[in-house]
Steps between C-alpha positions, in 0.01 A plus 500: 500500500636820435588738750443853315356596157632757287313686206516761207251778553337666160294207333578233791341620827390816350314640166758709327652821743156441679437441878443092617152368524359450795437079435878502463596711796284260652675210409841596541394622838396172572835333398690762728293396785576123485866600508655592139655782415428683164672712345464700168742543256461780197722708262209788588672730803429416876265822472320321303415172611479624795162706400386216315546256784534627850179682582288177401719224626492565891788252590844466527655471126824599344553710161775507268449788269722565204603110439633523876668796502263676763406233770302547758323311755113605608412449874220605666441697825150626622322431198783663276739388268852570652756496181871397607785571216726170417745631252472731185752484224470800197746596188748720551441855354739369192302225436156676554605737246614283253202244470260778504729635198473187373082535533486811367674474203300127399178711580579738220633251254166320501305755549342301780200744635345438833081510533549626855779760570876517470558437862272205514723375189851486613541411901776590715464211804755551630646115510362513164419717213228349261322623164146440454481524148122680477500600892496221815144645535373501183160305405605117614346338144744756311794364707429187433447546109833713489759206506317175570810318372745680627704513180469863455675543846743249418649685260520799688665325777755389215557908433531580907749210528698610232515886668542428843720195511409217744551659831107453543235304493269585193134303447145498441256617798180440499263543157671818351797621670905430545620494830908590574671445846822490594713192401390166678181682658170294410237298598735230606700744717260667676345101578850407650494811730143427626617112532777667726331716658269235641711245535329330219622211300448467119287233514299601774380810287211486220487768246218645306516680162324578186825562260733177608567429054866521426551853491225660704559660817352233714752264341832570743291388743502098365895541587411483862212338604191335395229705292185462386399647195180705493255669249303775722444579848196284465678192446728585770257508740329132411844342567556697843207344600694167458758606765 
């Protein structure tokens, strides 16, 4: 029996950049309470989840935003959600500069136009500096209808490679977007650190996600512990009722 359960956020235990549901808050809680842990793991910032998560789920969870590069663990005192800082990791100011460069100039070679705003297009994380090619919160059917292959960011990747050299990791996130973080930072990190941090082994963790195909950004993920590949937060919730 497993001993904690880990999952990807947007399109695994939530509807794309939108809060949990209550039925799943209420099943997860119900998993804490018997004595797992969970923990969430996203390339979205700890901001983020943390709105998405934290003010439904009213026990004791842990969240890894930015592929693990903002942990935190989520406590609760009085009612409240008490938020406790594990480690952060962030580019340098040199490497900020360049990938965002890097961004910039791609944007204008394919004239790639966001439906939302500029600032909802290209995301500084912090840990991680993404581009949502037509805006993280643009309609969720228009993401999806973007790339569904993933070929077209494939060979952007290919360009971004070639420009910033392989001092980082460069992939797919979610339906429409490229994530970058610093070299060696991914799902598979950030796992390791929670495993650490809770004096976890491997194979006594379970991981959710919705992107776990050879090249999504579920996929590091398999290179540490067992996974479960999902198609919606609807399906995710019909095999935590298994647990």
């Amino acid at each position: 029996m497993k001993k904690a359960f880990i999952a990807d956020v947007d399109d695994t235990v939530c509807p794309s950049t939108r809060p949990m549901e209550p039925a799943m808050a209420a099943e997860i809680g119900r998993i804490v309470r018997e004595g797992r842990i969970f923990a969430f793991i996203s390339g979205s910032t700890l901001a983020q989840i943390s709105a998405q998560i934290t003010p439904i789920l009213r026990v004791p969870h842990h969240l890894l935003g930015v592929s693990g590069g903002h942990y935190a663990e989520v406590g609760f005192e009085d009612g409240k959600p008490r938020s406790r800082e594990i480690l952060r990791r962030e580019f340098s100011p040199g490497e900020k500069a360049a990938v965002l460069g890097a961004f910039e100039r791609l944007i204008l070679r394919h004239d790639i136009r966001s439906q939302t705003t500029r600032e909802d297009q290209l995301q500084d994380r912090g840990a991680q500096i993404t581009l949502s090619a037509i805006g993280r919160n643009a309609d969720d059917a228009a993401k999806r209808a973007f790339d569904p292959d993933g070929g077209r960011r494939e060979a952007w990747i290919v360009e971004l490679v070639r420009e910033l050299g392989q001092g980082y990791n460069i992939r797919r996130g979610g339906t429409s977007s490229i994530d970058i973080t610093p070299a060696g930072v991914d799902k598979e990190w950030g796992i390791r650190r929670f495993l650490e941090h809770s004096g976890l082994k491997p194979e006594e963790a379970l991981f959710f996600g919705d992107n776990l195909q050879e090249g999504g950004n579920d996929s590091p993920a398999r290179r540490v512990v067992d996974c479960v590949a999902v198609r919606d937060p609807g399906h995710t919730l019909e095999l935590l009722k298994t647990y």
